[in-house]
PDB file of N, H, CA, C and O in Angstrom:
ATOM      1  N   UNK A   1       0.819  -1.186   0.000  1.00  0.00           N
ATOM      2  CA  UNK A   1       0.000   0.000   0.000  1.00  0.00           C
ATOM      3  C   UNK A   1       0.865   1.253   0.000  1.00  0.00           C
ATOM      4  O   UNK A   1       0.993   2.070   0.912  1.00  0.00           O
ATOM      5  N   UNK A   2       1.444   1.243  -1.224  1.00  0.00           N
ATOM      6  H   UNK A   2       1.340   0.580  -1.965  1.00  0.00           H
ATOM      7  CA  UNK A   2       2.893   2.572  -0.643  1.00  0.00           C
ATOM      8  C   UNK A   2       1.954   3.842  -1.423  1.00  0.00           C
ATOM      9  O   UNK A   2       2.134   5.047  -1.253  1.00  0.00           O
ATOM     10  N   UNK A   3       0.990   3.251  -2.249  1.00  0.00           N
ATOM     11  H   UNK A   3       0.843   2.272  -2.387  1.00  0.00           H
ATOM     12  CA  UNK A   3       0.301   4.232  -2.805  1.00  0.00           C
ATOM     13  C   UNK A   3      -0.254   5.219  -1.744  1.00  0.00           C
ATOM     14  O   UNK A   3      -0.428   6.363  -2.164  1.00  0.00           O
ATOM     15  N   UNK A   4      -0.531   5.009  -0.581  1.00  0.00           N
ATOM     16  H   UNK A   4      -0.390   4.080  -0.240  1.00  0.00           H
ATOM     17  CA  UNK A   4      -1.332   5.707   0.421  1.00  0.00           C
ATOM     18  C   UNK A   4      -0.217   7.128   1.039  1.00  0.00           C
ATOM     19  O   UNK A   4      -0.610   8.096   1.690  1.00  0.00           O
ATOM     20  N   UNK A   5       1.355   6.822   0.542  1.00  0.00           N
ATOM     21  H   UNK A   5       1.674   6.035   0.013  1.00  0.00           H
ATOM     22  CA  UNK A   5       2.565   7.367   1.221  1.00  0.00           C
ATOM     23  C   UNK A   5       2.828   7.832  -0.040  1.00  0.00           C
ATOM     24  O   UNK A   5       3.994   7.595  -0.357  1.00  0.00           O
ATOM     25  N   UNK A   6       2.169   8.427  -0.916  1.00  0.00           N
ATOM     26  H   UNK A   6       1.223   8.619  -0.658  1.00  0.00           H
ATOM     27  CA  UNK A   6       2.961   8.577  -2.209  1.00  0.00           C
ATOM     28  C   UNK A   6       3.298   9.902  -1.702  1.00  0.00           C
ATOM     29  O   UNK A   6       2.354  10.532  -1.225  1.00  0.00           O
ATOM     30  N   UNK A   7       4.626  10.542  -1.705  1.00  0.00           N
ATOM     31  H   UNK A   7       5.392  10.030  -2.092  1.00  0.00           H
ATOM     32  CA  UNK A   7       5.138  11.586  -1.483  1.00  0.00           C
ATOM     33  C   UNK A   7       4.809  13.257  -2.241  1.00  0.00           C
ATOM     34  O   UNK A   7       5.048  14.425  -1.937  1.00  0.00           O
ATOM     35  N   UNK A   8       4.091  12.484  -3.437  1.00  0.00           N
ATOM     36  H   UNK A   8       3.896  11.535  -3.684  1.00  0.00           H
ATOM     37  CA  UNK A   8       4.204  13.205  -4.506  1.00  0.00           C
ATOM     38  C   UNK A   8       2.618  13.954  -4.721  1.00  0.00           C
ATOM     39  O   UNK A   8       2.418  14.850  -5.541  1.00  0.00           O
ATOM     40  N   UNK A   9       1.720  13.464  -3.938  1.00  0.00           N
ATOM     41  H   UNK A   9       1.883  12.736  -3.271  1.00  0.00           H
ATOM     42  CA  UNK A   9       0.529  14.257  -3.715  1.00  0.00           C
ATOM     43  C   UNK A   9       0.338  14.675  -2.339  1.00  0.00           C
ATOM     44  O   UNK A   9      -0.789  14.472  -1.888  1.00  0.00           O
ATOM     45  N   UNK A  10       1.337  15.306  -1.444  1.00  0.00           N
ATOM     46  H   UNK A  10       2.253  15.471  -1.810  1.00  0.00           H
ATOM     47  CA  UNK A  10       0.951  15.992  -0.686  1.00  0.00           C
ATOM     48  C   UNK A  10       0.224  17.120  -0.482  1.00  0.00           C
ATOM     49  O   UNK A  10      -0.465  17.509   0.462  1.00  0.00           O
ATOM     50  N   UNK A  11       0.517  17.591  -1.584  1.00  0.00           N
ATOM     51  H   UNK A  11       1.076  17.275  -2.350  1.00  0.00           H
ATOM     52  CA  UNK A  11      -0.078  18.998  -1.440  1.00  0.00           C
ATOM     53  C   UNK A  11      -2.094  18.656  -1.895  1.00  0.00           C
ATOM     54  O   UNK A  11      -2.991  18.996  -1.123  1.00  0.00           O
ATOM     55  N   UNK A  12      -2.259  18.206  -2.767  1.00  0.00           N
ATOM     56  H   UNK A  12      -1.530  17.930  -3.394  1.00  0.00           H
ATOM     57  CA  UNK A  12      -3.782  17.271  -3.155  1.00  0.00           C
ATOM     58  C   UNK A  12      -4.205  16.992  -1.792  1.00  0.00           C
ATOM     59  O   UNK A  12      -5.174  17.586  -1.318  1.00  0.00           O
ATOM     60  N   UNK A  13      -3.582  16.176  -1.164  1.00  0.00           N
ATOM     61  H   UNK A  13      -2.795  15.694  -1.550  1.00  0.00           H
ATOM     62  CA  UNK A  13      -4.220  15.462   0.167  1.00  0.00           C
ATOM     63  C   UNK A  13      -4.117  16.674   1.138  1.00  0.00           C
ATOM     64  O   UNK A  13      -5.012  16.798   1.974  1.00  0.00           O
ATOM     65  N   UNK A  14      -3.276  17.423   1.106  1.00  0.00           N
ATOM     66  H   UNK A  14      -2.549  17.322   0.427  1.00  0.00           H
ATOM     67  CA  UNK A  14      -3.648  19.181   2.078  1.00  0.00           C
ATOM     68  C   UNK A  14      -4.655  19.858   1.829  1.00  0.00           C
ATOM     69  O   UNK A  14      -5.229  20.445   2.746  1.00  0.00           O
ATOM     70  N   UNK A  15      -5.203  19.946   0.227  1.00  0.00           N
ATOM     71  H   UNK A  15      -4.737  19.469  -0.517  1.00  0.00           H
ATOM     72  CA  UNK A  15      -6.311  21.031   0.091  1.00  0.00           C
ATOM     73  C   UNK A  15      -7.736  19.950   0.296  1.00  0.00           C
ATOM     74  O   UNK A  15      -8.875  20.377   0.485  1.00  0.00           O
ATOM     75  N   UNK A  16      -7.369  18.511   0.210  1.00  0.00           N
ATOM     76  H   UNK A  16      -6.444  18.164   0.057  1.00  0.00           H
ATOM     77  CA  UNK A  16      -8.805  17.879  -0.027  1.00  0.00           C
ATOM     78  C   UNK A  16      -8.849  17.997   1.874  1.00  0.00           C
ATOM     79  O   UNK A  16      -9.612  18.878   2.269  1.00  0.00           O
ATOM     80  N   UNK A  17      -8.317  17.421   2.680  1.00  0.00           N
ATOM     81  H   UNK A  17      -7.697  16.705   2.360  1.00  0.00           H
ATOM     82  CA  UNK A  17      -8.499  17.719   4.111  1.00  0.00           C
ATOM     83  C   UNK A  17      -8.835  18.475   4.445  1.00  0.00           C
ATOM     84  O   UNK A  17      -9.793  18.516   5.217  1.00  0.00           O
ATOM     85  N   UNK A  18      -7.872  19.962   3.800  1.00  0.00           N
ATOM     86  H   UNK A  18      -7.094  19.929   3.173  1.00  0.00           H
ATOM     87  CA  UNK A  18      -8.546  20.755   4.714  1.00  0.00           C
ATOM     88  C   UNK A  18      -9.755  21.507   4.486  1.00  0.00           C
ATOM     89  O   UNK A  18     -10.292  22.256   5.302  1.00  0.00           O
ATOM     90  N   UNK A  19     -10.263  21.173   2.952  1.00  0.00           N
ATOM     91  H   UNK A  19      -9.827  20.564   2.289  1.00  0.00           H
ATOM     92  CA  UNK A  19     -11.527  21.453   2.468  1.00  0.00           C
ATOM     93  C   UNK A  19     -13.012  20.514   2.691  1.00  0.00           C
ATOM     94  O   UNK A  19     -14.188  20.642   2.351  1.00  0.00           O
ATOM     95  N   UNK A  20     -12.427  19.795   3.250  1.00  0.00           N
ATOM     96  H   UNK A  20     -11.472  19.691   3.527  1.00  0.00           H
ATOM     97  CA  UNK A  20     -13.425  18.558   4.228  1.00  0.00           C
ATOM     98  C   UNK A  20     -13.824  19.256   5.640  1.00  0.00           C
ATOM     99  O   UNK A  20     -14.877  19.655   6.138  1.00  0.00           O
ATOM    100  N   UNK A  21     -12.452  19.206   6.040  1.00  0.00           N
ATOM    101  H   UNK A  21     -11.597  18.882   5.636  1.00  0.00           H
ATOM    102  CA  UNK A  21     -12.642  20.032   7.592  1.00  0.00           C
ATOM    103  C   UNK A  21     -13.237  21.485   7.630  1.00  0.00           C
ATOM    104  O   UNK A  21     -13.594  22.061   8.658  1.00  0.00           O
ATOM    105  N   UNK A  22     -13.290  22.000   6.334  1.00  0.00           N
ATOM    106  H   UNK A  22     -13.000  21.532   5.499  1.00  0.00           H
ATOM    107  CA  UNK A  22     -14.254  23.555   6.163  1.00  0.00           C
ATOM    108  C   UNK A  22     -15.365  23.509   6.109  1.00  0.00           C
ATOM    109  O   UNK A  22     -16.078  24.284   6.746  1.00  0.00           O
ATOM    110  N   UNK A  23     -15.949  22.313   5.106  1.00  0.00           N
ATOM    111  H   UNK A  23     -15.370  21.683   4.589  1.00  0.00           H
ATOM    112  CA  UNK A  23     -17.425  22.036   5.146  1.00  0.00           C
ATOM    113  C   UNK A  23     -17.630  21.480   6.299  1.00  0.00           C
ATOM    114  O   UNK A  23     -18.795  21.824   6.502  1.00  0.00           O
ATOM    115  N   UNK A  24     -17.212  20.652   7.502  1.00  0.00           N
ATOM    116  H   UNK A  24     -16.266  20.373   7.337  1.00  0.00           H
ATOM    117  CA  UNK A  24     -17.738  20.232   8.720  1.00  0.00           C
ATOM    118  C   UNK A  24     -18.262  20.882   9.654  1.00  0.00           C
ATOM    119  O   UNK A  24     -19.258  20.816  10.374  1.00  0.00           O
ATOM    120  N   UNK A  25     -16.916  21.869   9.408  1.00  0.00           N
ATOM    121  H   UNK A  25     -16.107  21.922   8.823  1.00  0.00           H
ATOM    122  CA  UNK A  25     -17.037  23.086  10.485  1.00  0.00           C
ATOM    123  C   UNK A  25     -18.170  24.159   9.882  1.00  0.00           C
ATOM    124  O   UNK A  25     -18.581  24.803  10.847  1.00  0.00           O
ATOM    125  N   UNK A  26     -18.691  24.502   8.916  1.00  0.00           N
ATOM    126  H   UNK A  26     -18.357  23.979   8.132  1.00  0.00           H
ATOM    127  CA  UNK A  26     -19.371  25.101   8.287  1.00  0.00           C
ATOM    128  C   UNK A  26     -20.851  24.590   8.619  1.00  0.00           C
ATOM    129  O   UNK A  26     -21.804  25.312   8.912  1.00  0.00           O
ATOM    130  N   UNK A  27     -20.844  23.195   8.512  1.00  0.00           N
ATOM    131  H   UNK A  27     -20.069  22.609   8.275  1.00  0.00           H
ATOM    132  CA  UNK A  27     -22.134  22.184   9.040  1.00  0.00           C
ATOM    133  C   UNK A  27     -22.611  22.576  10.255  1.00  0.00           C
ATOM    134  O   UNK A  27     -23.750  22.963  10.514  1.00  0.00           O
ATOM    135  N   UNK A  28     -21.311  22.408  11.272  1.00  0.00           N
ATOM    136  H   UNK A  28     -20.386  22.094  11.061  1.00  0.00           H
ATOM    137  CA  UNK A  28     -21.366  22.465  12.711  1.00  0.00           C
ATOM    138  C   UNK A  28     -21.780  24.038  13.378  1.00  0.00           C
ATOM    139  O   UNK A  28     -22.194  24.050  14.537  1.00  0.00           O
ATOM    140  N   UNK A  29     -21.675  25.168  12.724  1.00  0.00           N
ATOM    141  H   UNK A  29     -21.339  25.158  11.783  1.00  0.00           H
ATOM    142  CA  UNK A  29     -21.406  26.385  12.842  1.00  0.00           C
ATOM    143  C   UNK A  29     -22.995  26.343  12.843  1.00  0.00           C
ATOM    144  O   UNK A  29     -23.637  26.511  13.880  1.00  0.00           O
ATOM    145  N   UNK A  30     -23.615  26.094  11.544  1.00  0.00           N
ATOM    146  H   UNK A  30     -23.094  25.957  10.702  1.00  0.00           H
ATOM    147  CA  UNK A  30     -24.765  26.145  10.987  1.00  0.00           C
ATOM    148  C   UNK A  30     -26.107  25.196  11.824  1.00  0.00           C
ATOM    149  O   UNK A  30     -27.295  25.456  12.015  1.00  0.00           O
ATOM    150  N   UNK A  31     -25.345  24.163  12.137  1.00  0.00           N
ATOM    151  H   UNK A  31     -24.380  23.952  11.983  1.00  0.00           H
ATOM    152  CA  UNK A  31     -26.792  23.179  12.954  1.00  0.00           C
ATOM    153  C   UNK A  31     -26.248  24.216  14.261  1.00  0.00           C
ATOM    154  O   UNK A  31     -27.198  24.911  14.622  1.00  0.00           O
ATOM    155  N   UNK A  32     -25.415  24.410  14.791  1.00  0.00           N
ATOM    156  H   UNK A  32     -24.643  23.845  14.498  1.00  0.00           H
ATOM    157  CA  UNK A  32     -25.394  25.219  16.343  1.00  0.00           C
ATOM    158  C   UNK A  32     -26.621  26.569  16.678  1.00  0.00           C
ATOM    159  O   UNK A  32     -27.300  26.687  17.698  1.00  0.00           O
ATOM    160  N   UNK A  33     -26.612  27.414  15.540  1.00  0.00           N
ATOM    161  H   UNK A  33     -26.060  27.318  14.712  1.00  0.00           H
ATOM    162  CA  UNK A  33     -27.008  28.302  15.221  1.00  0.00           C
ATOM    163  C   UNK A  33     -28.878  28.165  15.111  1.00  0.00           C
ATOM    164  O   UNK A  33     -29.700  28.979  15.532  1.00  0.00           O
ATOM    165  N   UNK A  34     -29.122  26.885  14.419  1.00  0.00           N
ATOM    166  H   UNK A  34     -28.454  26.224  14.077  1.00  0.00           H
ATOM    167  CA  UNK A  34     -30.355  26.844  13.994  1.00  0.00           C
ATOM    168  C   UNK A  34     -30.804  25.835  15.397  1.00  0.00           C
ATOM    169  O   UNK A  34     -31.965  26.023  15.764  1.00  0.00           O
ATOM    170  N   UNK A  35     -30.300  25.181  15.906  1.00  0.00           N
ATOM    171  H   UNK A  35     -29.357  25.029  15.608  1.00  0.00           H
ATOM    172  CA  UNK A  35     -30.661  24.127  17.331  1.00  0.00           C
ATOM    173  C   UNK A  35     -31.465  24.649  17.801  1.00  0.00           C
ATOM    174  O   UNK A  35     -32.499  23.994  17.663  1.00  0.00           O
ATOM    175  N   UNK A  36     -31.718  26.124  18.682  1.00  0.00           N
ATOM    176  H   UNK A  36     -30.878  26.656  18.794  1.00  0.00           H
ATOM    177  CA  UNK A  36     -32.587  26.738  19.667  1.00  0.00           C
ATOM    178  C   UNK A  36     -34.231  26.449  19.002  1.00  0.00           C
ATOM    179  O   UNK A  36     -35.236  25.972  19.529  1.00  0.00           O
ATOM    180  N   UNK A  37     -33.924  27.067  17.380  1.00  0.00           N
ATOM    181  H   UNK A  37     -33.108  27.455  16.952  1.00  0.00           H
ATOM    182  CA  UNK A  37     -34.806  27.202  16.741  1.00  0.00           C
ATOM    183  C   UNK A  37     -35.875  25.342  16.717  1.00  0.00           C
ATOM    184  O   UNK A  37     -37.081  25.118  16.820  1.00  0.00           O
ATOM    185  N   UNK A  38     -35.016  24.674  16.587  1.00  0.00           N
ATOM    186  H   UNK A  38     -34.036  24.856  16.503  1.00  0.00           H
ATOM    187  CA  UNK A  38     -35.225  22.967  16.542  1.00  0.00           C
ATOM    188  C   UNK A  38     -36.007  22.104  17.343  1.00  0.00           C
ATOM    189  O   UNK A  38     -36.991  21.389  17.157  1.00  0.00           O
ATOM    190  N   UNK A  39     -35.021  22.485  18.611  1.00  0.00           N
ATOM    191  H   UNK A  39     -34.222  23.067  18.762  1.00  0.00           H
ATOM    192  CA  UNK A  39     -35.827  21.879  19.780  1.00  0.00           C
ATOM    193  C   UNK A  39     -35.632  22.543  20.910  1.00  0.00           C
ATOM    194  O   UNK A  39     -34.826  23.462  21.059  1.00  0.00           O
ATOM    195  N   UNK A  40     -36.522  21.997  21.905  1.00  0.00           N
ATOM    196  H   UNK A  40     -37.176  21.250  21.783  1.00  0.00           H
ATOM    197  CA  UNK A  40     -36.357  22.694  23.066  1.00  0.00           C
ATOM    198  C   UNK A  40     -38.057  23.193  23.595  1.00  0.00           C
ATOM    199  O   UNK A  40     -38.905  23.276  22.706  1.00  0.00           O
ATOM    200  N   UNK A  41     -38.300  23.381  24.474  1.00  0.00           N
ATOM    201  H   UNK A  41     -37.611  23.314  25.196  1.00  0.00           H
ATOM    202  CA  UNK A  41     -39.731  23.814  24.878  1.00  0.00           C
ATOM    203  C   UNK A  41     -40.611  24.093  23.994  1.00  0.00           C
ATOM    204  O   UNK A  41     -41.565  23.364  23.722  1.00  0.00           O
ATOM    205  N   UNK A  42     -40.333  25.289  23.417  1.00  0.00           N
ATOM    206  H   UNK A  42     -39.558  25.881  23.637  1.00  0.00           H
ATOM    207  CA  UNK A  42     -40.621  26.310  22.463  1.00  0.00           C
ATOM    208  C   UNK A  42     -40.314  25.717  20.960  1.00  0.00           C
ATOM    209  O   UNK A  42     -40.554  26.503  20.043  1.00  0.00           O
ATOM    210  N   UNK A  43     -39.797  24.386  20.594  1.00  0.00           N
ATOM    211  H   UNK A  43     -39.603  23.747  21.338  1.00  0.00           H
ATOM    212  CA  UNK A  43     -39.077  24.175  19.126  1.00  0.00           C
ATOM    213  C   UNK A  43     -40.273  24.395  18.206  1.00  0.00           C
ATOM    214  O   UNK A  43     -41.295  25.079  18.243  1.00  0.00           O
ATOM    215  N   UNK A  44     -39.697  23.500  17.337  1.00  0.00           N
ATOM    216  H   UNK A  44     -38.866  22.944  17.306  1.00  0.00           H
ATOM    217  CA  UNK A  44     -40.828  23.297  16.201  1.00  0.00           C
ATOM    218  C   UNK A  44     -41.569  22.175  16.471  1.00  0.00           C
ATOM    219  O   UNK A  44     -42.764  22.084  16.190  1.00  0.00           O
ATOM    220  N   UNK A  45     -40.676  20.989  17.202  1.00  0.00           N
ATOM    221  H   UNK A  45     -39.705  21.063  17.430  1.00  0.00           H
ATOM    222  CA  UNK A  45     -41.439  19.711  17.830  1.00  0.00           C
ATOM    223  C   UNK A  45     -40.916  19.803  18.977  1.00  0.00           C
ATOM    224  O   UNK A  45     -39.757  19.489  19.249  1.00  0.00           O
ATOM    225  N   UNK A  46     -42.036  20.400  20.004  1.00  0.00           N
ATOM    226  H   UNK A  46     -42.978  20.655  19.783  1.00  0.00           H
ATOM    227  CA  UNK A  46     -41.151  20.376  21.238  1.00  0.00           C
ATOM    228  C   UNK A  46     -41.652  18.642  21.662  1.00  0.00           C
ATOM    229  O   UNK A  46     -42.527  17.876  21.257  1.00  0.00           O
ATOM    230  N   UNK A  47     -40.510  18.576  22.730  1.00  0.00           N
ATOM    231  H   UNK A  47     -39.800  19.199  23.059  1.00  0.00           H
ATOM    232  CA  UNK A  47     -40.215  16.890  22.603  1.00  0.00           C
ATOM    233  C   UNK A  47     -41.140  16.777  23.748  1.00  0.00           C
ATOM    234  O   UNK A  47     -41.894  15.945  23.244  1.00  0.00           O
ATOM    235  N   UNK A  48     -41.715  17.035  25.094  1.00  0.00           N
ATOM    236  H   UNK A  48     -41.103  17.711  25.502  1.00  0.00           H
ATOM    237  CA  UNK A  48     -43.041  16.631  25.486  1.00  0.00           C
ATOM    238  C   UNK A  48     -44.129  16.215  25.133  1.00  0.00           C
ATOM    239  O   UNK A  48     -44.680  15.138  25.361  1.00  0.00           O
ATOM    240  N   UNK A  49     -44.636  17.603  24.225  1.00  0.00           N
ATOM    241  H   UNK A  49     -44.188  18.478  24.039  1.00  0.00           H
ATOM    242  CA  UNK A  49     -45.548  17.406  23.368  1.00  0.00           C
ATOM    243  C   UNK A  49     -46.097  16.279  22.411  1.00  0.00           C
ATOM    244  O   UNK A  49     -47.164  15.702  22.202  1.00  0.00           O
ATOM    245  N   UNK A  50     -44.659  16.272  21.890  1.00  0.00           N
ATOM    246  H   UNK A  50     -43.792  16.741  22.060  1.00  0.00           H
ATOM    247  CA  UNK A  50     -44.662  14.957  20.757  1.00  0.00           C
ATOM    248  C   UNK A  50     -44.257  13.290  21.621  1.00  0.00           C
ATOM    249  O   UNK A  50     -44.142  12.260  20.958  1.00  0.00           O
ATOM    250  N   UNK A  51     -44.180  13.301  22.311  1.00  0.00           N
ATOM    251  H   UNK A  51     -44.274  14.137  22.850  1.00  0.00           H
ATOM    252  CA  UNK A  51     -43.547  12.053  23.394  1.00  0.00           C
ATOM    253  C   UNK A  51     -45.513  11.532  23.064  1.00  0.00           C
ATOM    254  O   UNK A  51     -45.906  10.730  22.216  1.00  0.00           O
ATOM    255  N   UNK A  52     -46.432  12.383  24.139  1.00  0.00           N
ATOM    256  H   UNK A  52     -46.113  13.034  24.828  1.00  0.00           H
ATOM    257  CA  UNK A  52     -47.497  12.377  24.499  1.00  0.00           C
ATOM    258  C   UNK A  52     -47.958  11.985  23.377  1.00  0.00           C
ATOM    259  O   UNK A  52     -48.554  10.908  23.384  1.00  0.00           O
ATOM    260  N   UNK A  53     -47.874  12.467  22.539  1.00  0.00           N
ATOM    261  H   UNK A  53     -47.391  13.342  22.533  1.00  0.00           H
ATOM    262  CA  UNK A  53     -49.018  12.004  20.958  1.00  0.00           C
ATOM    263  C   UNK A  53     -48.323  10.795  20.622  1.00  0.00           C
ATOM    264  O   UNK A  53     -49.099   9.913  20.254  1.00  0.00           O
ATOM    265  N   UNK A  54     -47.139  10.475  20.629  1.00  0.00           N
ATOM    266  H   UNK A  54     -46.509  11.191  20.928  1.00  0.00           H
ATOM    267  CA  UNK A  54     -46.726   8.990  19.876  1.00  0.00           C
ATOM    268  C   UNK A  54     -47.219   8.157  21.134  1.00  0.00           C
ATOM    269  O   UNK A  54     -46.990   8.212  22.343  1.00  0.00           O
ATOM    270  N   UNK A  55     -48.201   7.153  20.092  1.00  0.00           N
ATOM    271  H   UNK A  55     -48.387   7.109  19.111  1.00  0.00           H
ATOM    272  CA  UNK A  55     -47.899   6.109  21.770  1.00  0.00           C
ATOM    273  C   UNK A  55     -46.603   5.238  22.139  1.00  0.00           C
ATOM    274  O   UNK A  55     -45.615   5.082  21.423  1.00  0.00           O
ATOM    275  N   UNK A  56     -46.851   4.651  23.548  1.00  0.00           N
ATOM    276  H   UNK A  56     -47.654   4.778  24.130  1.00  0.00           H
ATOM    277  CA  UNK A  56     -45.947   4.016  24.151  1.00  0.00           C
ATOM    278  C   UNK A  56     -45.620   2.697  22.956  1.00  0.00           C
ATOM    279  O   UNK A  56     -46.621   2.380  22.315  1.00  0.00           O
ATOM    280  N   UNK A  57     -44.543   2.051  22.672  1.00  0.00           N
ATOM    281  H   UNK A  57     -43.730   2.309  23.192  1.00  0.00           H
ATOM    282  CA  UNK A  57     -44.271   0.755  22.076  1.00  0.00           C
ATOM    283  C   UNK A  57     -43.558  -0.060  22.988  1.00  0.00           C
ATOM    284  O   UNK A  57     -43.186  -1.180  22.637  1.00  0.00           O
ATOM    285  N   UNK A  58     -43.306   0.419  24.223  1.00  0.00           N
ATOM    286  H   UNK A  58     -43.608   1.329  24.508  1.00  0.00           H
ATOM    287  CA  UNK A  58     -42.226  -0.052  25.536  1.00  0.00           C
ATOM    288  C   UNK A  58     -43.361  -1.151  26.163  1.00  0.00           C
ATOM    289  O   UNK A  58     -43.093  -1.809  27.169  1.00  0.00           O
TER     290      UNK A  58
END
């Protein structure tokens, strides 16, 4: 597997990483931001609410 060590695409394997790790962090930035909005008392499905309407399967 020396293909995985090829010396000669380092720089390829620098911009694809660290352009992976931009969209993650971009993801993560973005669900943080919109969460409050999501759930929570007040969400869009607040999770009491919806507990109560699904029935039990336990």
């Amino acid at each position: 597997m020396d293909w995985i060590a090829a010396p000669d695409y380092w720089l390829s394997r620098l911009v694809v990483q660290r352009g992976l790790a931009l969209i993650y962090l971009l993801a993560f930035l973005s669900a943080i931001r919109e969460f409050p909005a999501l759930a929570g008392e007040r969400g869009l499905t607040p999770a009491p609410a919806f507990l109560r309407a699904v029935p039990s399967r336990l």
